[in-house]
BADO-946814 format. One record per atom (N, C-alpha, C): residue in one letter; x negated, y negated, z. Coordinates in steps of 0.02 Angstrom, whole numbers, padded with zeros to 5 digits, always signed. Layout:
<atoms>
aXYZ ...
</atoms>
This chain:
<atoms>
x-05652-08487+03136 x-05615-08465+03195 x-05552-08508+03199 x-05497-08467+03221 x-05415-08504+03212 x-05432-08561+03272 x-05361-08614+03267 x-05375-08639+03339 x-05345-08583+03402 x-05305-08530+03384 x-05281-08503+03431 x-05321-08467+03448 x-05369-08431+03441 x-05440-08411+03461 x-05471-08465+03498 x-05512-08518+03465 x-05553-08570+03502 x-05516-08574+03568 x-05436-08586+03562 x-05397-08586+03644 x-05416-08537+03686 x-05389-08481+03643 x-05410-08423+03697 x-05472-08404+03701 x-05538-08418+03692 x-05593-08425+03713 x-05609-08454+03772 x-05575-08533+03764 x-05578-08584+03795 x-05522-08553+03871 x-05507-08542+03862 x-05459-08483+03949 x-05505-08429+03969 x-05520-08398+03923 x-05567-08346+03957 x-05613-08372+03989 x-05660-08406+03945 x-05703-08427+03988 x-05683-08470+04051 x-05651-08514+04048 x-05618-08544+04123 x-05603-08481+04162 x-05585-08456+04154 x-05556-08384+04195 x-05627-08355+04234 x-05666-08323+04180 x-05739-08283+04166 x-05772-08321+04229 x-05777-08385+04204 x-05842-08432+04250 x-05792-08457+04321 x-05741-08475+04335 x-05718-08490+04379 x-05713-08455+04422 x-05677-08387+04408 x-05669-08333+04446 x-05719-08288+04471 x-05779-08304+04420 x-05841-08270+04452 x-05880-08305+04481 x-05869-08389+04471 x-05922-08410+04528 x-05864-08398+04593 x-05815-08371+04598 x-05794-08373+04667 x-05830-08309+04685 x-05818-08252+04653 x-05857-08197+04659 x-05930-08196+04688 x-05967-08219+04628 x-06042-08217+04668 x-06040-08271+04711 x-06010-08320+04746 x-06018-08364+04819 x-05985-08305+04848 x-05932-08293+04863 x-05923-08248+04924 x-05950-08201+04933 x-05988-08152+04873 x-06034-08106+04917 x-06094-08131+04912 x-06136-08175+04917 x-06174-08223+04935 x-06152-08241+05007 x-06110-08261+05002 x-06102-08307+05088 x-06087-08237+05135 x-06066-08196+05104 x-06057-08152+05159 x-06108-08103+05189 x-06162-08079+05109 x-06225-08046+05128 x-06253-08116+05182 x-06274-08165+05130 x-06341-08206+05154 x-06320-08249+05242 x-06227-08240+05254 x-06252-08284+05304 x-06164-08263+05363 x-06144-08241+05331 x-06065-08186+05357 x-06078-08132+05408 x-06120-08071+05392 x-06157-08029+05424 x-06195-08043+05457 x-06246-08104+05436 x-06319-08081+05484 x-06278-08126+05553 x-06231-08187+05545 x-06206-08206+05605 x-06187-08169+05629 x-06138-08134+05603 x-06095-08094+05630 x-06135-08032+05697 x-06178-07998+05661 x-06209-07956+05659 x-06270-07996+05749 x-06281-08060+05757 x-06321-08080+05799 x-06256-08093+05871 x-06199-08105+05833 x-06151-08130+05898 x-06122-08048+05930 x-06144-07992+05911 x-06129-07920+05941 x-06053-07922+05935 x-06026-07899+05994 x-05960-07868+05998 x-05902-07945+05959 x-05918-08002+05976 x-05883-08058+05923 x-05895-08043+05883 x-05938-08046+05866 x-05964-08044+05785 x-05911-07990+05758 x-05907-07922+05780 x-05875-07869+05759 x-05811-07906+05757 x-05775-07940+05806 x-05717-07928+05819 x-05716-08013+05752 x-05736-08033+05733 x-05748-08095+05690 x-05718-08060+05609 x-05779-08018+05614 x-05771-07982+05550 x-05718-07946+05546 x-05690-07905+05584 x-05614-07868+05580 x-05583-07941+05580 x-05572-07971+05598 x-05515-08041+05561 x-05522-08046+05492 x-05558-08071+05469 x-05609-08080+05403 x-05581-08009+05360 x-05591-07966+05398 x-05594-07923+05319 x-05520-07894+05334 x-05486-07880+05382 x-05405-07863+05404 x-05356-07913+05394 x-05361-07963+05418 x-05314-08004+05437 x-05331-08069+05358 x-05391-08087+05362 x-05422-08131+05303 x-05392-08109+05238 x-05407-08042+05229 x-05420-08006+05182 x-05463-08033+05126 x-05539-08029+05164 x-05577-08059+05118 x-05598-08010+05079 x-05607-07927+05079 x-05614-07899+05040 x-05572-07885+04959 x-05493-07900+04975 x-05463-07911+04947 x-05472-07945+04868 x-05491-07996+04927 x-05505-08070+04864 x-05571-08045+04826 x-05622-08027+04861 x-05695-08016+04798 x-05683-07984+04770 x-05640-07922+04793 x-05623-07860+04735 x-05605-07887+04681 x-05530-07946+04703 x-05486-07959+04644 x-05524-07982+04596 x-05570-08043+04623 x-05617-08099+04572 x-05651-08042+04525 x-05679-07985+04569 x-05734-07952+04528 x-05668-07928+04468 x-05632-07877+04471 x-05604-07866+04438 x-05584-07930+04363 x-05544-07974+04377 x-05535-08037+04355 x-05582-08059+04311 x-05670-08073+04332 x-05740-08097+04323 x-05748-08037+04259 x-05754-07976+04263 x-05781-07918+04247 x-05723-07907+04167 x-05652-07913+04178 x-05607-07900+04127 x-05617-07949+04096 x-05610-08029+04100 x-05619-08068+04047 x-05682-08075+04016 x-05738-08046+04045 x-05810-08053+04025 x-05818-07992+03965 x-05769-07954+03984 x-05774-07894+03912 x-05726-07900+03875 x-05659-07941+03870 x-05630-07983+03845 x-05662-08023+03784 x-05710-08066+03812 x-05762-08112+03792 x-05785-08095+03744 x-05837-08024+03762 x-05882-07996+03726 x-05830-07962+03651 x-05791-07943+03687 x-05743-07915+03623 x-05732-07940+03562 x-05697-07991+03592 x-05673-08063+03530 x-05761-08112+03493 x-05809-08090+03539 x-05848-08146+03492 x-05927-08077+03465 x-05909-08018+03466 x-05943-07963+03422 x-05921-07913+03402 x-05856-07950+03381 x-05810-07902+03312 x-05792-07841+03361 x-05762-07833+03410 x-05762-07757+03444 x-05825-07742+03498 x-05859-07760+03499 x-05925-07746+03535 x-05965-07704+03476 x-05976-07741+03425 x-06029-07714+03398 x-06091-07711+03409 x-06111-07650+03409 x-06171-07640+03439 x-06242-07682+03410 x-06229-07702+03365 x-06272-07735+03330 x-06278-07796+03341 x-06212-07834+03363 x-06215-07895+03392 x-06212-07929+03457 x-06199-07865+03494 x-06233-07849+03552 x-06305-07850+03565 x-06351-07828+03550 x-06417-07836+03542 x-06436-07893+03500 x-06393-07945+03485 x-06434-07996+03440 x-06461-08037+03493 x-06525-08062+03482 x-06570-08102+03522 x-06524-08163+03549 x-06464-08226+03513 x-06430-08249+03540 x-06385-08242+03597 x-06346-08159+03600 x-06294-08117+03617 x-06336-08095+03698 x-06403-08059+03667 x-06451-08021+03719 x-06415-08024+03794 x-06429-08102+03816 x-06416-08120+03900 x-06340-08102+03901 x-06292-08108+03857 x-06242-08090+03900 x-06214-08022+03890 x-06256-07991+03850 x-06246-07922+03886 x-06280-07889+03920 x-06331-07915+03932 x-06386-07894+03988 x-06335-07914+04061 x-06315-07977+04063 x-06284-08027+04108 x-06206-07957+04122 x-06186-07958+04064 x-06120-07893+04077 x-06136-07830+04102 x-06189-07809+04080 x-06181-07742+04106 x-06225-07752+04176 x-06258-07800+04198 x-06267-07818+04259 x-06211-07817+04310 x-06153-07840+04302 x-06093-07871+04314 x-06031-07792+04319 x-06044-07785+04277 x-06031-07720+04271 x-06047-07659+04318 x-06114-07655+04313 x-06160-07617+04364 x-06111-07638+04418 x-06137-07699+04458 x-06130-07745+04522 x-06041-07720+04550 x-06016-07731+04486 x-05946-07708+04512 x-05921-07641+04537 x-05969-07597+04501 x-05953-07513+04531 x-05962-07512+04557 x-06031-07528+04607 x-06056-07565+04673 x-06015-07569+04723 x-06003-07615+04708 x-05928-07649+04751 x-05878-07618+04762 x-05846-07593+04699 x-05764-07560+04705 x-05767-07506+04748 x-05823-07456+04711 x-05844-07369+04730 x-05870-07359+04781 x-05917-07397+04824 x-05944-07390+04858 x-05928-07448+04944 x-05923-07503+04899 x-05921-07556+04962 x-05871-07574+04991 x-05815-07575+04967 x-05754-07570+04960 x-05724-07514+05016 x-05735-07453+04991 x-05721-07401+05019 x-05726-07386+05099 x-05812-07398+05108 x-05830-07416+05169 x-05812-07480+05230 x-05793-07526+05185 x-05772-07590+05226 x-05722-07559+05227 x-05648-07540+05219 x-05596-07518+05243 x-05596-07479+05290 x-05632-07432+05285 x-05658-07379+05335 x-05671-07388+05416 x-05708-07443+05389 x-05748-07482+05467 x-05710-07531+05492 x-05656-07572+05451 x-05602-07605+05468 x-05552-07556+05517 x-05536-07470+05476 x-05476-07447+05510 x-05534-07406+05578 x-05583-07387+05578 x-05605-07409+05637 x-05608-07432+05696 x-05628-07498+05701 x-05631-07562+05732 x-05566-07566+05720 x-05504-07567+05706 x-05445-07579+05718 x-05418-07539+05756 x-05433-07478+05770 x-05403-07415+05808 x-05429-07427+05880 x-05491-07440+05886 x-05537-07475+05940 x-05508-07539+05981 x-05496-07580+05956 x-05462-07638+05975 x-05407-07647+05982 x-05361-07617+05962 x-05303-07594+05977 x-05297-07558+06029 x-05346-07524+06048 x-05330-07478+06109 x-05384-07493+06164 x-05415-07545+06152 x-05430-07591+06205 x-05502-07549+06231 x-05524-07533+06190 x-05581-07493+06233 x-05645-07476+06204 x-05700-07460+06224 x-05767-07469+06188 x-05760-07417+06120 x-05786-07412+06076 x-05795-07342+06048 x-05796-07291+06069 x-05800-07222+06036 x-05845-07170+06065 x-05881-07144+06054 x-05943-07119+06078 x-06017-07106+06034 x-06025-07067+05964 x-05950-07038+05938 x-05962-07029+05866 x-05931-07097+05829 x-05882-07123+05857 x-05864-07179+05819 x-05915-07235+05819 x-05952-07237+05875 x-05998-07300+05870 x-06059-07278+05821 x-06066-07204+05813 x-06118-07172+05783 x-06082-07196+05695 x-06015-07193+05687 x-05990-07191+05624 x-05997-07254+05606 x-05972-07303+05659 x-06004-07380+05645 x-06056-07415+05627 x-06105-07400+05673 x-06176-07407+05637 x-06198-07385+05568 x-06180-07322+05550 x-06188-07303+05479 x-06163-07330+05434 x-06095-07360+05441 x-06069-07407+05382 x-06098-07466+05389 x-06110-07470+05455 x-06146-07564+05432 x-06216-07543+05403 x-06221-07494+05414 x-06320-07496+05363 x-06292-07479+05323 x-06256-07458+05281 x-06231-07441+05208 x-06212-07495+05188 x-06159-07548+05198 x-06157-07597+05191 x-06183-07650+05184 x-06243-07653+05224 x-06276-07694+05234 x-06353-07681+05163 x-06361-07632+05170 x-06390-07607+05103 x-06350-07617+05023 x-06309-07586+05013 x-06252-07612+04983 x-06233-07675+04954 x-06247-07729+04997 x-06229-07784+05004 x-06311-07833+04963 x-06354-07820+04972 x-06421-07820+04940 x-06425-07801+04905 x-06395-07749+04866 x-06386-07726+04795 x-06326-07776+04750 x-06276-07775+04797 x-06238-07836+04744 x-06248-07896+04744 x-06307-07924+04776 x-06333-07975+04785 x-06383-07979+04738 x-06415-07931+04719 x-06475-07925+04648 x-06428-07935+04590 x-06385-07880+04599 x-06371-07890+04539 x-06318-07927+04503 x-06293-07962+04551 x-06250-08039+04531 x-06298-08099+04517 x-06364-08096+04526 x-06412-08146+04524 x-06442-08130+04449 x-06454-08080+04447 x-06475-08045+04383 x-06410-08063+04337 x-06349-08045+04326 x-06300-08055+04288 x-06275-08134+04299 x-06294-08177+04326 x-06288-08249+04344 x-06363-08300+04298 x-06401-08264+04329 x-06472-08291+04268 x-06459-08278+04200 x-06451-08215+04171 x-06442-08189+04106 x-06402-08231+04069 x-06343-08237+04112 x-06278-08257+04090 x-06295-08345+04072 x-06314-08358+04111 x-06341-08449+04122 x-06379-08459+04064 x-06431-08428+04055 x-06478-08405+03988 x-06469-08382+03932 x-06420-08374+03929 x-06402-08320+03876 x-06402-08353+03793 x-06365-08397+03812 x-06373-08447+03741 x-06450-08466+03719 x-06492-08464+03768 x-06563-08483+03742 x-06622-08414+03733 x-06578-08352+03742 x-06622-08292+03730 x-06642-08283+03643 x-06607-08309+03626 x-06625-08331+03538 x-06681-08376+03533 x-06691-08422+03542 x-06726-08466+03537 x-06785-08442+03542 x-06798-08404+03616 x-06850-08373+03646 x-06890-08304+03605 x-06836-08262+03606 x-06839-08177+03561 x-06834-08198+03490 x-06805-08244+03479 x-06771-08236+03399 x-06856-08276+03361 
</atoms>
């Protein structure tokens, strides 16, 4: 391997692992402890989270990481199995991190397609609401509730499967040892 490879290995992965442990902590902190506060302080809580995800733009940021986390991780895979060969993809050494990728992978459609979509939704919402100074109205509060259980479901799914693609990934160098 050139040294200009070993470098650019050596970035990706800084990139890969940096940018995704920001990734899996923030939707971590936000399933395991963002919501359920949020979610116990009622109408604050709401008006907490519209800061947070409007004004914060914390959705912003996980998107970006995921994106960021997700491109250099197939980056990764590219440069160290000739193309993504399929063959070295499945090698017992290789195993965890493509188990760990397409976890990651998964987790991110998750996110973009689905979670994403809805948190904006419930942001322009709750922004139309508060802006005009006044309770909901029983279809909007009806529309509200439904995104926070989608979300909130949602949110437990990218929580599996960032744990799943976080173990694999952690492991991955020793799935040889183990399988091989």
């Amino acid at each position: 391997m050139s040294e200009g490879t070993t470098v650019d290995l050596l970035i990706l992965r800084l990139i890969h692992i940096g940018v995704g442990a920001f990734w899996v902590g923030a939707v971590f902190t936000n399933v395991l402890f963002l919501q359920p506060a949020a979610a116990a302080l009622g109408p604050d809580g709401g008006r907490f989270m519209f800061r947070l995800i409007r004004h914060g733009r914390f959705p912003m940021a996980i998107l970006g990481s995921a994106i960021l986390t997700v491109v250099s991780g197939i980056v990764l895979l590219w440069m160290t199995t000739d193309g993504l060969d399929i063959a070295r993809l499945l090698a017992a050494n290789r195993l965890g991190f493509t188990v760990g990728g397409i976890a990651a992978i998964l987790t991110f459609a998750v996110g973009s397609l689905y979670v994403f979509p809805r948190t904006e939704r419930l942001a322009e919402l709750m922004g139309a609401v508060m802006t005009e100074q006044r309770p909901p109205s029983g279809d909007e509060q009806a529309t509200l509730m439904r995104l926070r259980t989608e979300l909130l479901r949602a949110g437990w799914v990218t929580v599996v499967g960032l744990a799943i693609a976080v173990v694999a990934m952690a492991t991955g160098r020793y799935w040889g040892v183990v399988l091989g």
